[in-house]
Every structure is written in C-alpha cells, then in structure tokens.
C-alpha positions in Angstrom: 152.3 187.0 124.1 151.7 183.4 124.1 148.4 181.5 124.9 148.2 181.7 128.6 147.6 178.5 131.1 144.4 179.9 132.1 142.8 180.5 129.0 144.2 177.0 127.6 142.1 175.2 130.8 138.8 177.0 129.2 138.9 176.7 125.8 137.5 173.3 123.9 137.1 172.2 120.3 133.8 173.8 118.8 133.3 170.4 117.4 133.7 167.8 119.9 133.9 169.9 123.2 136.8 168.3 124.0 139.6 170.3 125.4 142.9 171.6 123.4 146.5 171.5 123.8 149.2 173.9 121.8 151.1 172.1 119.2 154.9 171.8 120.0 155.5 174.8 117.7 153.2 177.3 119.2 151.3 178.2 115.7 147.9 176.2 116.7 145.6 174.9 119.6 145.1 171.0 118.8 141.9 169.0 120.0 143.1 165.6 121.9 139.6 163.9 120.0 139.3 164.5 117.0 142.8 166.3 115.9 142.0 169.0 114.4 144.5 171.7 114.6 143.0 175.7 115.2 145.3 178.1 113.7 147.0 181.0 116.6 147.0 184.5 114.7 148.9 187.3 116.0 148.1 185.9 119.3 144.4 185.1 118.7 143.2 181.5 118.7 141.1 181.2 116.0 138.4 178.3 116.9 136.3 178.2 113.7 135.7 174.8 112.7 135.8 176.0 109.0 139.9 177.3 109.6 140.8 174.2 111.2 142.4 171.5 109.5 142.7 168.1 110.3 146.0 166.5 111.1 146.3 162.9 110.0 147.1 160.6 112.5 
C-alpha cells in the first residue's frame, strides 16, 4: 500500500520541519530543504534523522 495523500500533507522532516515529497521511485520520503532522503519500509516511513541519508545536490 503506498504512502497515502493524507498522510504525505502531515508529515515533515524531523530536522528542518519542512515538509516531504516521495522520490520518483517510491522507496523514500524526501525533504524539499535540506534533501535528505527517509527510507519507506514495508510501507512504513521511517523518519529518523539517523536512517536518512543525504542526497547530494
């Protein structure tokens, strides 16, 4: 089950508080600030600043 619209409008980065968008492939929620990329497992966004990584821009 993918990341629904609703829940995608509430969530933010722990970080900057800015709000996340889901990378093209589906695998990740990524902040529009600061670009760090929170893993999805098994349908579960993980937003732990410590399993993010940081895509280089």
């Amino acid at each position: 089950m993918p990341i629904s619209k609703e829940l995608l409008e509430i969530l933010a980065c722990p970080m900057c508080k800015e709000r996340v968008s889901l990378t093209p492939d589906g695998a990740g929620l990524k902040c529009v600030k600061c670009h760090r990329i929170y893993p999805i497992r098994d349908d579960i966004p993980i937003m732990l600043v410590d399993e993010a990584k940081v895509e280089e821009r």
